[in-house]
VOGU-3710 file (C-alpha; in Angstrom, 3 decimals, decimal comma):
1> xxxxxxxxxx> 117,988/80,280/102,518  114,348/81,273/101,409  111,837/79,692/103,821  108,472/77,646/101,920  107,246/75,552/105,039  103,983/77,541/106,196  103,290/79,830/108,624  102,564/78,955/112,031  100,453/80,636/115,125  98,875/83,842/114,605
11> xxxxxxxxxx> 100,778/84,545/111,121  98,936/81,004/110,049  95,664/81,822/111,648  95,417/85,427/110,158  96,801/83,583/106,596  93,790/81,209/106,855  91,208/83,721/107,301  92,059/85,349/103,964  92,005/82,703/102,135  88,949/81,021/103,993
21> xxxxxxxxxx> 86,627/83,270/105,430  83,013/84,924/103,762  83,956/87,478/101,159  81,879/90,424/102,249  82,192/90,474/106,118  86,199/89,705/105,762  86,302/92,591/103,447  84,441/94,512/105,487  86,287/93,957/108,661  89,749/94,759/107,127
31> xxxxxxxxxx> 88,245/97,752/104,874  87,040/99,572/108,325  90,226/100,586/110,259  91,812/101,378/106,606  88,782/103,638/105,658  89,413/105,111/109,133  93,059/105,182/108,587  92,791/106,870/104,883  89,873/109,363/105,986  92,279/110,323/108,975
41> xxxxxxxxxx> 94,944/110,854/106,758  93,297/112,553/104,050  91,774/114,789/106,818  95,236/116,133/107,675  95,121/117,911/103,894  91,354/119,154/104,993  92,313/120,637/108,262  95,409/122,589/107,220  93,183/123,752/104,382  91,082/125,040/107,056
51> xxxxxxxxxx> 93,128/127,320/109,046  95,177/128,577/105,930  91,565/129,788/104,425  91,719/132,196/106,952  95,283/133,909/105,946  93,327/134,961/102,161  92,529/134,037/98,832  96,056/134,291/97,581  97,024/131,331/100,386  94,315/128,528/99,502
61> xxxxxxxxxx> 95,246/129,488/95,677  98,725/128,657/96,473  98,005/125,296/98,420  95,864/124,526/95,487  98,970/124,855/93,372  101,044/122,398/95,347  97,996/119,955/96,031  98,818/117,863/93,506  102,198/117,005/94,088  101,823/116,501/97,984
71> xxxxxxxxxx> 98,922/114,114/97,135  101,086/112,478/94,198  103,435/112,164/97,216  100,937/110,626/99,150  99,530/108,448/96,256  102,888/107,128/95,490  103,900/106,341/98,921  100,921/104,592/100,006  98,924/103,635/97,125  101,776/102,944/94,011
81> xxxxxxxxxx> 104,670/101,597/95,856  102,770/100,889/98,782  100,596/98,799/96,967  103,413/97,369/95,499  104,544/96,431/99,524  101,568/95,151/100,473  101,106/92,899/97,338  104,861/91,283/97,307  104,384/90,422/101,317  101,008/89,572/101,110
91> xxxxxxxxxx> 101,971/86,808/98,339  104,876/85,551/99,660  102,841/84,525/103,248  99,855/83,026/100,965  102,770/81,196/99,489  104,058/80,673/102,885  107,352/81,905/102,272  107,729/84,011/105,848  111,492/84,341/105,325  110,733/86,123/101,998
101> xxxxxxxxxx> 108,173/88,196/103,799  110,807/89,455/106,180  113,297/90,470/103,457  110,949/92,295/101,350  109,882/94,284/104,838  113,552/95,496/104,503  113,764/96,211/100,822  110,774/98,401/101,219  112,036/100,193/103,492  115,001/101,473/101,424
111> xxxxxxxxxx> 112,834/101,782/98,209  110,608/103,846/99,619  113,343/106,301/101,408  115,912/106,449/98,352  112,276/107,405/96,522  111,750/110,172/98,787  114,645/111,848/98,844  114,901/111,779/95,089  111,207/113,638/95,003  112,360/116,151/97,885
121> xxxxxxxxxx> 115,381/117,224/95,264  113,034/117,560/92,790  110,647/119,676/94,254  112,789/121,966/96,110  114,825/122,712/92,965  112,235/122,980/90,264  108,687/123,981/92,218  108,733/127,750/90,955  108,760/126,634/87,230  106,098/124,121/88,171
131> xxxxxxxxxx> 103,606/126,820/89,861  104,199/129,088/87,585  103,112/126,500/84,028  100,142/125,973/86,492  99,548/129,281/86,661  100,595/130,538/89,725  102,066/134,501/90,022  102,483/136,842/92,807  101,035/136,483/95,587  99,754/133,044/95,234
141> xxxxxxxxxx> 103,009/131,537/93,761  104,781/133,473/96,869  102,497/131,523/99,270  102,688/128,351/97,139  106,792/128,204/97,172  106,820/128,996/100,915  104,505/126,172/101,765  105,867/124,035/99,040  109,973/124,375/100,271  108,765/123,033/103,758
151> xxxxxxxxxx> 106,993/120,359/102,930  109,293/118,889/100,795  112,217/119,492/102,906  110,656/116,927/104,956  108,596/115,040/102,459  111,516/111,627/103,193  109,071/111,203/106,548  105,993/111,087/104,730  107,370/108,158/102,369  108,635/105,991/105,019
161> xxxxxxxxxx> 105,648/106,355/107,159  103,613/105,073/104,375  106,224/102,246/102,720  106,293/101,046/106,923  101,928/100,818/107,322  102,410/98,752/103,845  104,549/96,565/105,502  101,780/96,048/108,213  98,978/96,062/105,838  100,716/93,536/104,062
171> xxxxxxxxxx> 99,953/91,089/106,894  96,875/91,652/106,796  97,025/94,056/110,061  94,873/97,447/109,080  94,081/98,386/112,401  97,932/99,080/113,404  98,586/101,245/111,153  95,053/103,088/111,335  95,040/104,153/115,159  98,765/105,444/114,589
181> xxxxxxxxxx> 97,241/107,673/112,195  94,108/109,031/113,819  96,535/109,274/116,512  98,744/112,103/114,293  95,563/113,636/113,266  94,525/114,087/116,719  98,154/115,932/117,286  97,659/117,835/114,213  94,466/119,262/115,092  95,901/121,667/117,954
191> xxxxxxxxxx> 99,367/121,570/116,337  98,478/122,892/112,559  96,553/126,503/113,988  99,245/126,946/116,612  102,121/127,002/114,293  100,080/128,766/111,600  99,104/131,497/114,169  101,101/131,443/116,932  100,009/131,659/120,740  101,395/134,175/123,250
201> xxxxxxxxxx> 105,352/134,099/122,907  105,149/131,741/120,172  105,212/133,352/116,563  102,816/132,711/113,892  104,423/131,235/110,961  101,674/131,875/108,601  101,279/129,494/105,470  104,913/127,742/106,524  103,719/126,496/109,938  101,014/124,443/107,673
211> xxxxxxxxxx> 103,546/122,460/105,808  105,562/122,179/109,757  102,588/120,279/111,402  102,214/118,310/108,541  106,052/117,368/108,381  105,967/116,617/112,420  102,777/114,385/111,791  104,818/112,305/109,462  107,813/111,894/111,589  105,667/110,468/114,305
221> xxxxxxxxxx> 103,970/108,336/112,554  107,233/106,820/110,865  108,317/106,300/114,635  105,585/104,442/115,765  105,305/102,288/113,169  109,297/101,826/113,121  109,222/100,680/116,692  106,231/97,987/116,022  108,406/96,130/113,058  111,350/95,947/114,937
231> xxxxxxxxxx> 109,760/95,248/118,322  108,123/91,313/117,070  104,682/92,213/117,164  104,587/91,865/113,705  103,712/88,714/111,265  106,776/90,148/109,260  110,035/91,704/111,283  112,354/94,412/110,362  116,176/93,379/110,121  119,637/92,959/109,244
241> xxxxxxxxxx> 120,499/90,861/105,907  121,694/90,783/101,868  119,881/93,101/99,231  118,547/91,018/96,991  117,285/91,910/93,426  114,614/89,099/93,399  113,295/91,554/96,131  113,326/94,422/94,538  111,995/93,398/91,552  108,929/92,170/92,976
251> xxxxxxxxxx> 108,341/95,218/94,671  108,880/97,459/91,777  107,418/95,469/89,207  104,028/96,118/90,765  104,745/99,924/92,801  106,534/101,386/89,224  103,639/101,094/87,058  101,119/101,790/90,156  102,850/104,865/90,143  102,553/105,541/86,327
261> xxxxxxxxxx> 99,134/105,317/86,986  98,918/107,850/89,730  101,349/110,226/88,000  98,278/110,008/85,265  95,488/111,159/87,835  98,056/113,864/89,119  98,741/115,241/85,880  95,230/115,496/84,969  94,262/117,219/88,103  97,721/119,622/87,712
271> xxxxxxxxxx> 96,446/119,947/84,304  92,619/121,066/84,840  93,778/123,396/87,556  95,864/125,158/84,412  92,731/124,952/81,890  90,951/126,673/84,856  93,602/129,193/85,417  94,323/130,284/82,073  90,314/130,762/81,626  89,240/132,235/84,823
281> xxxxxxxxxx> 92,082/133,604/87,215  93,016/133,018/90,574  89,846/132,809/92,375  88,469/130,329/90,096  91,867/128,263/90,983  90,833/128,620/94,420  87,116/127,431/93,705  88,059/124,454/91,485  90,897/123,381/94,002  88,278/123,424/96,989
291> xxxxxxxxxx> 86,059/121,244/94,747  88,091/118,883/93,888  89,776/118,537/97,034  86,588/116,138/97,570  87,698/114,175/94,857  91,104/113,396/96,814  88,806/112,355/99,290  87,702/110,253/97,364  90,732/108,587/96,313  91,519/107,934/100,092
301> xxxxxxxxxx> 87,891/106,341/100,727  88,838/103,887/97,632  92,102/102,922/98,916  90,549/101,997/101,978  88,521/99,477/100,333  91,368/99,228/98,024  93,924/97,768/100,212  92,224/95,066/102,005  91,940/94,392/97,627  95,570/94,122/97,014
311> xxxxxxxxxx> 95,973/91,940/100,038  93,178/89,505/99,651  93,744/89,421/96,256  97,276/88,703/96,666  97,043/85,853/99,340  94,433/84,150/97,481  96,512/84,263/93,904  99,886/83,017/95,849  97,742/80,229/96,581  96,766/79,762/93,345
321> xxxxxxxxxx> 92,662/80,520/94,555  91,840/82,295/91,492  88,138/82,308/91,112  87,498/83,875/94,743  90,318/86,366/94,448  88,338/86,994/91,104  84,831/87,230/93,558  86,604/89,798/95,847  87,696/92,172/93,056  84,290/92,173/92,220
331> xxxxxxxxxx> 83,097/92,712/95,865  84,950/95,544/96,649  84,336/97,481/93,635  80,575/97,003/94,294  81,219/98,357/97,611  83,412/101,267/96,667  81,253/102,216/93,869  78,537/102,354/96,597  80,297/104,757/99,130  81,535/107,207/96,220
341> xxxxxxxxxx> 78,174/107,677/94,837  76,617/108,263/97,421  79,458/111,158/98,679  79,309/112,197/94,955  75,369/112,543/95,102  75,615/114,747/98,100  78,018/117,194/96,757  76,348/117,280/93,804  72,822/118,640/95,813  75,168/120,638/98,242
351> xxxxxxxxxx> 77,943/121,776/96,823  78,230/124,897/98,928  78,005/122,797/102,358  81,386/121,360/101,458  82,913/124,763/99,859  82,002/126,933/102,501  84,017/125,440/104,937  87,117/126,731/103,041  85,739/129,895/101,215  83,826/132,771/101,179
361> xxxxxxxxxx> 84,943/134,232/97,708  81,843/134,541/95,284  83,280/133,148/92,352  84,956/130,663/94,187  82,167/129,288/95,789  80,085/129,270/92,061  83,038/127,621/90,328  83,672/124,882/92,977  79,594/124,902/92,983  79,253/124,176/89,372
371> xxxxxxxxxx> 82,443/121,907/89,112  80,469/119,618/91,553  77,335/119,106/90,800  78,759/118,505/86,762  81,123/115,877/88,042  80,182/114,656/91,577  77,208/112,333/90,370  80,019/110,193/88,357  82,183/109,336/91,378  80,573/106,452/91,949
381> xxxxxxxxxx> 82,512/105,092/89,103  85,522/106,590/89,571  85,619/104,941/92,986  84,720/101,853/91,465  87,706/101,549/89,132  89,778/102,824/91,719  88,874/99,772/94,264  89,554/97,682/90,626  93,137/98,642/90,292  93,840/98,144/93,647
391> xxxxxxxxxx> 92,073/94,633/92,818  94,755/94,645/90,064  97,792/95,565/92,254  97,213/92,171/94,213  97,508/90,308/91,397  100,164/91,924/89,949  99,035/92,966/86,409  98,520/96,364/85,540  97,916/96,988/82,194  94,636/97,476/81,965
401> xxxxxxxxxx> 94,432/100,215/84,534  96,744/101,647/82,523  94,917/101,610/79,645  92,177/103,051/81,760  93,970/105,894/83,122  95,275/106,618/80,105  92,094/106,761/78,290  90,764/108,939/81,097  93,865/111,901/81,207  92,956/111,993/77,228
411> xxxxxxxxxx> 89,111/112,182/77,596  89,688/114,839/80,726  92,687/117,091/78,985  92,901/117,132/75,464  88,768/116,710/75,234  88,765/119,392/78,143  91,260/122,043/76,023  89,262/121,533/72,454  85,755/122,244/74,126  87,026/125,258/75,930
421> xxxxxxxxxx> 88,761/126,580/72,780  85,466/126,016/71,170  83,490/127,276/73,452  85,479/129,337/76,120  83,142/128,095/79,085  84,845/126,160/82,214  81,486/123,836/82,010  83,191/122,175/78,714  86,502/121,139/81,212  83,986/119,837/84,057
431> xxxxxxxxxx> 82,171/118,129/81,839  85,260/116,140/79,978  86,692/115,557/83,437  83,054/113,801/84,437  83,172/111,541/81,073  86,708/110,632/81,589  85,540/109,239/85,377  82,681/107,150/83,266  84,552/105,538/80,855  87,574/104,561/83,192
441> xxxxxxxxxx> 85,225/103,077/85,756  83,576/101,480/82,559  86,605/100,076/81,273  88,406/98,985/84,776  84,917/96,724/85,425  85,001/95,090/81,518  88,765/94,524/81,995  88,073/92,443/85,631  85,128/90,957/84,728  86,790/88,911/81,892
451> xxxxxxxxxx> 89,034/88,066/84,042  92,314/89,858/82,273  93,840/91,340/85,518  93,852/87,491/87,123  94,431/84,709/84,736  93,278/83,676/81,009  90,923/81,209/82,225  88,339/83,612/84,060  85,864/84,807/81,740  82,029/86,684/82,318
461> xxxxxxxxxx> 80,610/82,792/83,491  82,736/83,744/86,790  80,536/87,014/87,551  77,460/85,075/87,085  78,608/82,014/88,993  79,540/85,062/91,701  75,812/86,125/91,630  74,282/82,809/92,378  76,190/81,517/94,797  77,031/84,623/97,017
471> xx> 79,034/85,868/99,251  80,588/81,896/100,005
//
């Protein structure tokens, strides 16, 4: 039977303080270890970068090729679905329904492997024809498939690592889950050249031993964070009992169209990298994917912010506290939009700080140079509508981020494609890809602001109410 007394102990005391405590510093708080926790993990992408630079050209063209799908990988797993984790728990314990709490812990679990291995299939039987519409060929789609095939074979890890932290976040816990991770990172740092390289006996594996470290990062990860659920330190517990549809539903309903919308930013990156490619060649690949490798920075930095979003959010809604889970959307996007900017600003005045660190090629480095100083001064918004749809995940409506995303892949490709043909510059692609960041953050802050993403009743009154009163 499906538990509704409250919460008691710690769960109740940790349940209180999100729907209780000052806006800012309780954001704050739970945004830190998950910035930590997302920079930590997006720095696993960074350093493997790194050390395959160093095998060529033709290798950090082909890990620009498969990019996108190992970040739609870790997009889906942590921010769709995982969003969709963290929102279901983190309602059902504002609603204090613990029992319910516990049973979605063990539905996510099996959403997120069955998930997993479906997207392993996927990739190991059609990646060629994917590189190759992206434009990869010889050398580069060589390096691409070999790094591709191992990563995949072992992309399950990745998704149940991820669907288990959004158990924890779900609680409310962020630092858990964030010192697991810096812990992998700190393996990966020694791990990722050794297996690339090799050391005395040991055999360099070239671009292959990349995709290894990053497959043995996941797996312990997944460990750690399986032994925590099932060993009670946890709000919510791991266990036996019935599959439930109820459960599912509540998951998916929320993690399904998450994910539509980061298939969306995917397939505009997967489809820039193409304009770029059938314009400019490989090298320019390789310059463009260096470039906006910050922006998947990015994307971790917002779901930093983002997740403490879907959780407060949540809480607050389950207990029907609508006008402050309206105030923290609107907190956290001011904060995100902050952060981005100013990392946006920077790259804009030095882009070659950030692209020498992976290349030396010429027209790399004036490609990825001119890509961001065109498009790095508008992720400020970008990371503001980001933190907005995470705002959205938590109270389970996401049409308007949607909308958003939708408006932005049309702005971005189709605007992108009918400046180039008219003009046959790659400044016409960076420049669509820049207005399609403006208008989504645009739109994301209209929808929230009138309240659409929360209930009927919240209109502009609440932002100014907001700026009187403060962070109460």
């Amino acid at each position: 039977m499906t538990s509704t007394s409250p919460v008691s102990g710690a769960p109740a005391a940790r349940t209180t303080r999100l729907l209780q405590a000052p806006i800012l510093p309780l954001l704050l708080t739970l945004a830190w270890p998950n910035v930590l926790i997302m920079c930590a993990q997006a720095s696993t992408g960074l350093i493997e970068t790194w050390w395959v630079a160093r095998l060529g050209t033709d290798a950090l063209a082909g890990m620009a090729l498969v990019f996108p799908g190992v970040m739609l990988m870790q997009m889906m797993s942590a921010g769709a679905l995982g969003g969709g984790i963290s929102s279901a728990i983190a309602r059902a314990l504002g609603g204090g329904r613990r029992e319910d709490a516990n049973a979605l812990a063990r539905h996510a679990l099996l959403i997120n492997g069955g998930i997993g291995v479906l997207f392993s299939a996927l990739f190991l039987c059609f990646g060629e024809p994917l590189y190759r519409l992206l434009g990869g060929e010889g050398a580069a789609l060589e390096a691409a498939l070999a790094y591709s095939d191992v990563v995949f074979a072992g992309m399950l890890a990745l998704w149940l690592m991820n669907g288990l932290a959004s158990v924890i976040r779900g609680t409310g816990n962020m630092l858990f889950p964030a010192l697991v991770t810096c812990f992998g990172v700190v393996l990966l740092i020694p791990l990722s050249p050794l297996l690339i390289f090799g050391l005395g006996p040991l055999p360099g594996l070239g671009i292959v031993g990349g995709g290894a470290a990053m497959v043995l990062y996941a797996l312990t990860g997944a460990a750690i964070m399986f032994w925590y659920l099932l060993s009670g330190r946890s709000v919510v517990r791991l266990g036996p009992g019935p599959l439930r549809w109820q459960h599912v539903r509540s998951i998916l309903g929320v993690g399904l169209l998450s994910s539509v919308s980061t298939l969306q930013t995917n397939v505009l990156i997967a489809g820039a990298t193409a304009l770029v490619a059938a314009s400019a060649g490989v090298e320019a690949v390789a310059g463009f994917g260096t470039g906006v490798r910050l922006e998947y920075v990015l994307v971790p930095l917002a779901f930093g912010i983002g997740a403490p979003l879907v959780v407060l959010v949540g809480t607050n809604l389950g207990a029907g506290q609508h006008r402050r889970a309206l105030h923290i959307a609107l907190t956290g996007g001011l904060v995100a939009f902050v952060a981005t900017e100013c990392i946006g600003l920077s790259a804009a005045f030095w882009p070659t700080a950030w692209l020498r660190l992976f290349t030396a090629d010429p027209q790399a480095l004036e490609v990825g140079a001119v890509y961001l100083r065109m498009v790095g001064p508008c992720y400020g918004l970008f990371g503001l509508g980001l933190a907005l749809y995470f705002a959205s995940q938590g109270s389970g409506r996401l049409l308007w981020p949607l909308i958003a995303g939708f408006i932005r892949l049309c702005i971005a490709l189709v605007g992108g494609w009918l400046l180039l043909q008219l003009t046959d510059r790659l400044e016409a692609v960076f420049a669509m890809l820049a207005l399609g960041m403006v208008v989504y953050g645009v739109v994301m802050l209209l929808a929230v602001w009138h309240g659409g993403a929360f209930t009927r009743s919240l209109a502009a009154r609440d932002l100014r109410w907001w700026w009187r009163r403060g962070q109460r």
